[in-house]
N, CA, C and O atoms as a printed pandas DataFrame, in Angstrom:
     atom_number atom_name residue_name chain_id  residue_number  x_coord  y_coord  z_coord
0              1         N          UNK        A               1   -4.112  -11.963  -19.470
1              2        CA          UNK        A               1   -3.564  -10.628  -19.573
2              3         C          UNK        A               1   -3.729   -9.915  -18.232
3              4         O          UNK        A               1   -4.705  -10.105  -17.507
4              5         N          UNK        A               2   -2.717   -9.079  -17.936
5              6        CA          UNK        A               2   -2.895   -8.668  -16.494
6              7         C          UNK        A               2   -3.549   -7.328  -16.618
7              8         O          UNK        A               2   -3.502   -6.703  -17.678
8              9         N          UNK        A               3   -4.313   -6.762  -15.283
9             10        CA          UNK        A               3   -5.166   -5.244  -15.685
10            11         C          UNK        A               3   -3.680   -4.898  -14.703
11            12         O          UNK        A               3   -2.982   -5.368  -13.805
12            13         N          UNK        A               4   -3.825   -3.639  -15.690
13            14        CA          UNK        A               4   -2.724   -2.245  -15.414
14            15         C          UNK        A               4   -3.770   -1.363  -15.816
15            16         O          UNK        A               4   -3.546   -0.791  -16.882
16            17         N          UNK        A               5   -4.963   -1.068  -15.197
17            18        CA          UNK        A               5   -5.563   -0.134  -15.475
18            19         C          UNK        A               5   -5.565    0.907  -13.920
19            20         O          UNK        A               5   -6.048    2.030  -13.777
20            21         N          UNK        A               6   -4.917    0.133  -13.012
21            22        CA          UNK        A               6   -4.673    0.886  -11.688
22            23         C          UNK        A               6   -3.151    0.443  -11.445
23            24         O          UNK        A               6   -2.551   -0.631  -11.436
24            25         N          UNK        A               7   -2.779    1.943  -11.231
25            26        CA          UNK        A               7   -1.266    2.000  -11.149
26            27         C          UNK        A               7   -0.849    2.686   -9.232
27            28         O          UNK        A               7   -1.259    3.675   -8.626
28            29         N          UNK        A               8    0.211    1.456   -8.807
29            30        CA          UNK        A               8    0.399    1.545   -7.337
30            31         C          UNK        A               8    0.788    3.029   -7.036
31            32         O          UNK        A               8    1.643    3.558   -7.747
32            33         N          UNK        A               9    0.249    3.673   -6.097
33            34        CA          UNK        A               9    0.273    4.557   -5.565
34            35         C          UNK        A               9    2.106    4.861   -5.316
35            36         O          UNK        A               9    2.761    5.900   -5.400
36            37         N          UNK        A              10    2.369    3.913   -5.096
37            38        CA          UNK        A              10    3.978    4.489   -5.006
38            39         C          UNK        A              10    4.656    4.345   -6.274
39            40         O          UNK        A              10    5.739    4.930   -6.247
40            41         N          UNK        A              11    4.403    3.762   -7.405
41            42        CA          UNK        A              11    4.974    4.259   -8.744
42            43         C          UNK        A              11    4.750    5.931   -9.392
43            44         O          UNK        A              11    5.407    6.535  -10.240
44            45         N          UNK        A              12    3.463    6.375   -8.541
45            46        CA          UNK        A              12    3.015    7.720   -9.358
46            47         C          UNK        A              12    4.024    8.642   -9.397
47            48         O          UNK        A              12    4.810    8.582   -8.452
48            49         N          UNK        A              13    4.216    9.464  -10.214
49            50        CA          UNK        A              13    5.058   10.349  -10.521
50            51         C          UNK        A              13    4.918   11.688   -9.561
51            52         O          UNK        A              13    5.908   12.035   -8.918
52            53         N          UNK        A              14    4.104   12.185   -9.498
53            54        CA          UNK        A              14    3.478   12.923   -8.258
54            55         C          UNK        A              14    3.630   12.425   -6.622
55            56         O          UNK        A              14    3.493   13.171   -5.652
56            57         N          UNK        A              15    3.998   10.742   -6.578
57            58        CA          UNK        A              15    3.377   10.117   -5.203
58            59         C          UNK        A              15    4.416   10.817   -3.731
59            60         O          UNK        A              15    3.999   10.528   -2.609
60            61         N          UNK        A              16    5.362   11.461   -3.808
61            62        CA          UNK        A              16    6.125   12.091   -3.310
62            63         C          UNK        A              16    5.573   13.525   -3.007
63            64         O          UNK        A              16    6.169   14.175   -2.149
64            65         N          UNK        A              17    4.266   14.192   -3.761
65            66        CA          UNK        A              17    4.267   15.363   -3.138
66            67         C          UNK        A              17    3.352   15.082   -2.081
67            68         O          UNK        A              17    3.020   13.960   -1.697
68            69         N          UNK        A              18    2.850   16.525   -1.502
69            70        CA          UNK        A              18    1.973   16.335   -0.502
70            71         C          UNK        A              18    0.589   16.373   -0.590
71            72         O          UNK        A              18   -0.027   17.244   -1.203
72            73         N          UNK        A              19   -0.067   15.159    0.196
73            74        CA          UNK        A              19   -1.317   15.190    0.250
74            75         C          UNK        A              19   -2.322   16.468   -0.600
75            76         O          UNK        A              19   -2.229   17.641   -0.237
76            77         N          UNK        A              20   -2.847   16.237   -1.242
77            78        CA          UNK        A              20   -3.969   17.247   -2.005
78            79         C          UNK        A              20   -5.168   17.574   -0.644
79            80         O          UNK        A              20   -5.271   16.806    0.312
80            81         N          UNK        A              21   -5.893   18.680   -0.776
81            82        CA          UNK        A              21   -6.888   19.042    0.400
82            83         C          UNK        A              21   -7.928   18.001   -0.218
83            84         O          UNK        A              21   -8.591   17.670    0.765
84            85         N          UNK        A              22   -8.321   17.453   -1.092
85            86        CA          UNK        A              22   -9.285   16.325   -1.538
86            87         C          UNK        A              22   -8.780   15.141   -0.384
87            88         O          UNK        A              22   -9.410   14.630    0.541
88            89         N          UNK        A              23   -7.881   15.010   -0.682
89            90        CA          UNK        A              23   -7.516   13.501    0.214
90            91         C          UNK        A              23   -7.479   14.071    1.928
91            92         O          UNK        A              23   -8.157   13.882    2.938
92            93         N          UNK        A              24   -6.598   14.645    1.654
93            94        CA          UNK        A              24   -7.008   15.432    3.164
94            95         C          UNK        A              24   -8.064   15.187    4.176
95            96         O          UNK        A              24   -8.084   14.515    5.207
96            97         N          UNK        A              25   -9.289   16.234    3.330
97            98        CA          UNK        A              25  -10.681   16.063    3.647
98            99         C          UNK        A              25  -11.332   14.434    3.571
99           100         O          UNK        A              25  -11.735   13.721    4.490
100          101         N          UNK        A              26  -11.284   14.266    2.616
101          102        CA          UNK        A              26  -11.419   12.541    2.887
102          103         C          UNK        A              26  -11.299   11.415    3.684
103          104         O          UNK        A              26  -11.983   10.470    4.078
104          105         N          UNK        A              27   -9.738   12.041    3.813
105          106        CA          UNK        A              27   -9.402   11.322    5.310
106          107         C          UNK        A              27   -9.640   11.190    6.554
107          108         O          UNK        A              27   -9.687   10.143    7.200
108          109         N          UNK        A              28   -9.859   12.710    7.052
109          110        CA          UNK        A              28  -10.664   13.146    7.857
110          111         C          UNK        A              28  -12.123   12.311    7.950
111          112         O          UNK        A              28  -12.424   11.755    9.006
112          113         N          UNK        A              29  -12.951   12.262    6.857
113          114        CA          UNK        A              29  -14.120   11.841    6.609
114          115         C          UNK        A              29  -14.128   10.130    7.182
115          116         O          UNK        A              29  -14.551    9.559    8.187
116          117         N          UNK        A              30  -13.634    9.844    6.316
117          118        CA          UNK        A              30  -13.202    8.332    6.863
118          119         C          UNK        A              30  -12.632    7.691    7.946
119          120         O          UNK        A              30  -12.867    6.498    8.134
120          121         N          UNK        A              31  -11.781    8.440    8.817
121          122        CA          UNK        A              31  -11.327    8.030    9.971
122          123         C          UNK        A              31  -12.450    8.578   10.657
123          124         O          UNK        A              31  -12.592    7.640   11.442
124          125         N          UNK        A              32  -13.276    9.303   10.939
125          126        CA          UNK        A              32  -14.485    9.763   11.800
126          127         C          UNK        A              32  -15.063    8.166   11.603
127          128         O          UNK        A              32  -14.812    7.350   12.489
128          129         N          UNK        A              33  -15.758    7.808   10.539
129          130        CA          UNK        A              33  -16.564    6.809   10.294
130          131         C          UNK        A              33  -15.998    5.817   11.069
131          132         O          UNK        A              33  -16.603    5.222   11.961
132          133         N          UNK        A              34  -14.419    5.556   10.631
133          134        CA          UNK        A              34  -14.006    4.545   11.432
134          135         C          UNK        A              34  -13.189    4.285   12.850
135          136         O          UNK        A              34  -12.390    3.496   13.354
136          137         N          UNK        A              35  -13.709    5.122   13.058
137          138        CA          UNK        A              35  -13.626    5.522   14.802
138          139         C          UNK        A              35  -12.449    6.097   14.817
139          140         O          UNK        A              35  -12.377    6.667   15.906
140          141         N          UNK        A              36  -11.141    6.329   14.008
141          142        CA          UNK        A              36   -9.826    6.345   14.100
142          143         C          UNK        A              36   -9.236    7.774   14.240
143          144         O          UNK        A              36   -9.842    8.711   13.721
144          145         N          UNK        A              37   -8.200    7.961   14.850
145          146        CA          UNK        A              37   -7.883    8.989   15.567
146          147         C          UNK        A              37   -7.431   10.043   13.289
147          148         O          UNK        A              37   -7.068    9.509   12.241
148          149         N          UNK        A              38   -7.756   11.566   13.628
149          150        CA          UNK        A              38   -7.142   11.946   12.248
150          151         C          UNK        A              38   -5.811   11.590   11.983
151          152         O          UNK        A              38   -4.879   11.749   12.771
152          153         N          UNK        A              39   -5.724   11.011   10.637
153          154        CA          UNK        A              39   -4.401   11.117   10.302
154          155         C          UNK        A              39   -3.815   12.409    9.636
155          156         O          UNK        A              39   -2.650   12.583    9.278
156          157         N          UNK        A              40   -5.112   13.475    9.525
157          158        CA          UNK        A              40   -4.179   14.396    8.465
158          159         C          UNK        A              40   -2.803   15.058    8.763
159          160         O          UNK        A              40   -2.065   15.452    7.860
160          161         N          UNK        A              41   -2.441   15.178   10.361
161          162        CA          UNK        A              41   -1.565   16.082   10.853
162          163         C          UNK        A              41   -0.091   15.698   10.437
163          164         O          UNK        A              41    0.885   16.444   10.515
164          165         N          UNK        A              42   -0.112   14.296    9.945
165          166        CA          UNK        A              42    1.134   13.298    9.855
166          167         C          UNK        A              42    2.046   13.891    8.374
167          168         O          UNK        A              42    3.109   13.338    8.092
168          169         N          UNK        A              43    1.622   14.798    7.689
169          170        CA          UNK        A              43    2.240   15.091    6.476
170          171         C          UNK        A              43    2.577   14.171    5.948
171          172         O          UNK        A              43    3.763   13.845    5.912
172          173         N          UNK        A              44    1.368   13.311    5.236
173          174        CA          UNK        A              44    1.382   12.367    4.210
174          175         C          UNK        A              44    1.424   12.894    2.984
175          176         O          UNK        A              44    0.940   13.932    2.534
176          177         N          UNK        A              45    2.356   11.664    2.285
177          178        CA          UNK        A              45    2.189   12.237    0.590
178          179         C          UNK        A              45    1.231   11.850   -0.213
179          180         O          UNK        A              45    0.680   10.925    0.383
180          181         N          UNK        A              46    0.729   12.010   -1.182
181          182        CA          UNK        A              46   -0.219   11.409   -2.105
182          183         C          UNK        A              46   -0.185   10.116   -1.857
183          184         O          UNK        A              46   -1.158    9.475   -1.459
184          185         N          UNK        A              47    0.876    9.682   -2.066
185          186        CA          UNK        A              47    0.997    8.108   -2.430
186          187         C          UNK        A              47    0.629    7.123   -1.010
187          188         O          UNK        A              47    0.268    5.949   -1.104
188          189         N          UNK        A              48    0.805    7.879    0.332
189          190        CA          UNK        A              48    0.578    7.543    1.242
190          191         C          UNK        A              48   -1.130    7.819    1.706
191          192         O          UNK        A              48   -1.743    7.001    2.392
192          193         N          UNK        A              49   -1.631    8.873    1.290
193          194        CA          UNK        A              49   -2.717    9.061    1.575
194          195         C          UNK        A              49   -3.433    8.262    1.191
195          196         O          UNK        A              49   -4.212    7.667    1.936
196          197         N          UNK        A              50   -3.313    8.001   -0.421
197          198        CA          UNK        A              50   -3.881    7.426   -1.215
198          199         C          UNK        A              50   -4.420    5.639   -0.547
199          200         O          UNK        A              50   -5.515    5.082   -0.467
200          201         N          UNK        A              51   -2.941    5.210   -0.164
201          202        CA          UNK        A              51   -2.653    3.733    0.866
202          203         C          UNK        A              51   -3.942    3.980    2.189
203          204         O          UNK        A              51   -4.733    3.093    2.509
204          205         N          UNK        A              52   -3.919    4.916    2.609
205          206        CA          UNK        A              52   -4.629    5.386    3.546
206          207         C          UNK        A              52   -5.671    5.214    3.639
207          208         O          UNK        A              52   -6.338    4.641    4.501
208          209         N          UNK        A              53   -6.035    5.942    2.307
209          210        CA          UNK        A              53   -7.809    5.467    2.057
210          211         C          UNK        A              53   -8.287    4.677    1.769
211          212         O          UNK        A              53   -9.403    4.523    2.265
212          213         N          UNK        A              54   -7.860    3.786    0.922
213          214        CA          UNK        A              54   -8.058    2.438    0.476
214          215         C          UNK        A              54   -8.029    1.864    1.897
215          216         O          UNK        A              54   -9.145    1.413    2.154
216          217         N          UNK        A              55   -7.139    1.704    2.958
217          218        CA          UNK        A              55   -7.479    0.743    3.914
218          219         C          UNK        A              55   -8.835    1.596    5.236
219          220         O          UNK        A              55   -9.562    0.925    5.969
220          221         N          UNK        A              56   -8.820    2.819    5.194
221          222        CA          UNK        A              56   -9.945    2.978    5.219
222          223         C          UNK        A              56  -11.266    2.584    5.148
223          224         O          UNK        A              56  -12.094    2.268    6.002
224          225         N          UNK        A              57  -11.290    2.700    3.575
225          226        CA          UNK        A              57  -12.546    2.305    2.872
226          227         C          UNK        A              57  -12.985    0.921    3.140
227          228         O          UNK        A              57  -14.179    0.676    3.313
228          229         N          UNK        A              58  -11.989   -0.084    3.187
229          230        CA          UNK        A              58  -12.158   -1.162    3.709
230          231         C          UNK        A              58  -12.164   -1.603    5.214
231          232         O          UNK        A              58  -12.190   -2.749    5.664
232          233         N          UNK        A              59  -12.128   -0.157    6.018
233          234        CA          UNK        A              59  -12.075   -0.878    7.335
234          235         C          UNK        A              59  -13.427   -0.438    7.714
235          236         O          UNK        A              59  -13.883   -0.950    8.736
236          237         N          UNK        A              60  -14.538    0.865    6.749
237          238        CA          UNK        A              60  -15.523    1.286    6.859
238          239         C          UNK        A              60  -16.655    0.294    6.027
239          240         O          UNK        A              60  -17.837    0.120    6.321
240          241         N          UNK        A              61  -16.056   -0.159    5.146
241          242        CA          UNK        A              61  -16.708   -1.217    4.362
242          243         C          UNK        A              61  -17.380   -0.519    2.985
243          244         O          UNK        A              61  -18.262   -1.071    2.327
244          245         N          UNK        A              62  -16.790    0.817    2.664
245          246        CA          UNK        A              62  -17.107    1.646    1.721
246          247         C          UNK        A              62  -16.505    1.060    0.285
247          248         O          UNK        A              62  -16.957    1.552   -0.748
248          249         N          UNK        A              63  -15.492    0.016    0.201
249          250        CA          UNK        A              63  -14.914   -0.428   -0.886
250          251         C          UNK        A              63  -16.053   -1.526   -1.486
251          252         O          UNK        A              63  -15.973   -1.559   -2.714
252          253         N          UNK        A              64  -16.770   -2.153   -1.119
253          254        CA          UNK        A              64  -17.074   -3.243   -1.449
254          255         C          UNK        A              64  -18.191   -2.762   -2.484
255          256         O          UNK        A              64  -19.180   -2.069   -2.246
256          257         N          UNK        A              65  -17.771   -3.313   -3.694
257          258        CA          UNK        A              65  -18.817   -3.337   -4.987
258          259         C          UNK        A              65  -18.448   -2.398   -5.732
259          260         O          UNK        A              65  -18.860   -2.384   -6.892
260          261         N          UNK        A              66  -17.670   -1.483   -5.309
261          262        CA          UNK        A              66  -17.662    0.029   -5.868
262          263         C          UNK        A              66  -16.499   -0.130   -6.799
263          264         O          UNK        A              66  -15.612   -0.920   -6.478
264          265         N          UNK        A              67  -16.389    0.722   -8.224
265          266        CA          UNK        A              67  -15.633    0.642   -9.070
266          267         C          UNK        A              67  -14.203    1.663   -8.474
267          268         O          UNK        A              67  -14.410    2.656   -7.777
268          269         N          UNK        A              68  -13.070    1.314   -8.797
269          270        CA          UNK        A              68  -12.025    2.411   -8.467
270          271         C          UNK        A              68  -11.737    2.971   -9.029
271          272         O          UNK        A              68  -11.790    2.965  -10.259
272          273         N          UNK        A              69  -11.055    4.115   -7.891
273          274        CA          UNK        A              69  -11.432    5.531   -7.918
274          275         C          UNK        A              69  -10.105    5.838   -9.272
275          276         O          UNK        A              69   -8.964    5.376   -9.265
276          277         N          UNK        A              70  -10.741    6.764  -10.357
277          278        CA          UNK        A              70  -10.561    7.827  -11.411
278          279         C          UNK        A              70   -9.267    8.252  -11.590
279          280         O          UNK        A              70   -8.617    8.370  -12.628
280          281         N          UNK        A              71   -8.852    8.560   -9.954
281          282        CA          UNK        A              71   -7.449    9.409  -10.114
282          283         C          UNK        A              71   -6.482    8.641  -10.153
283          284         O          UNK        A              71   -5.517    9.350   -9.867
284          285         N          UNK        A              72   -5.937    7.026  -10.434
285          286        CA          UNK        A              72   -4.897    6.908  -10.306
286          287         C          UNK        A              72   -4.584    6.204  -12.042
287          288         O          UNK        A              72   -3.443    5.893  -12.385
C-alpha cells in the first residue's frame, strides 16, 4: 500500500499563494546554517518554499530521523 500521508507541495491547493512569514522566517534560518545566500527576496510560493526547505534541511542535515512536518 502506498503512504499518501504527505501530499507534494505542488498538488496543494494553496501551493500558488505566497510564502507564509513561518516559512519565510525559516528560510532565512536555514540558509544562515547553510551558508547560503537568503532566498526570501525571490517571492516564493508555498509550494516552492516548502521545496526549499526540505532541501535545506537536508543540506543542514536537520532532516535526518525527524518525523515530517504537520502542515502538509
Amino acid at each position: 500500500m502506498a503512504d499518501n500521508t504527505e501530499k507534494d507541495p505542488t498538488d496543494w491547493v494553496s501551493g500558488d499563494d505566497p510564502m507564509t512569514g513561518a516559512q519565510q522566517s525559516y528560510l532565512r534560518t536555514l540558509a544562515e546554517q547553510a551558508h547560503q545566500p537568503d532566498p526570501t527576496d525571490k517571492g516564493l510560493t508555498k509550494a516552492q518554499a516548502s521545496k526549499l526547505i526540505d532541501d535545506l534541511r537536508a543540506a543542514t542535515g536537520l532532516d535526518q530521523g525527524t518525523p515530517p512536518r504537520s502542515d502538509r
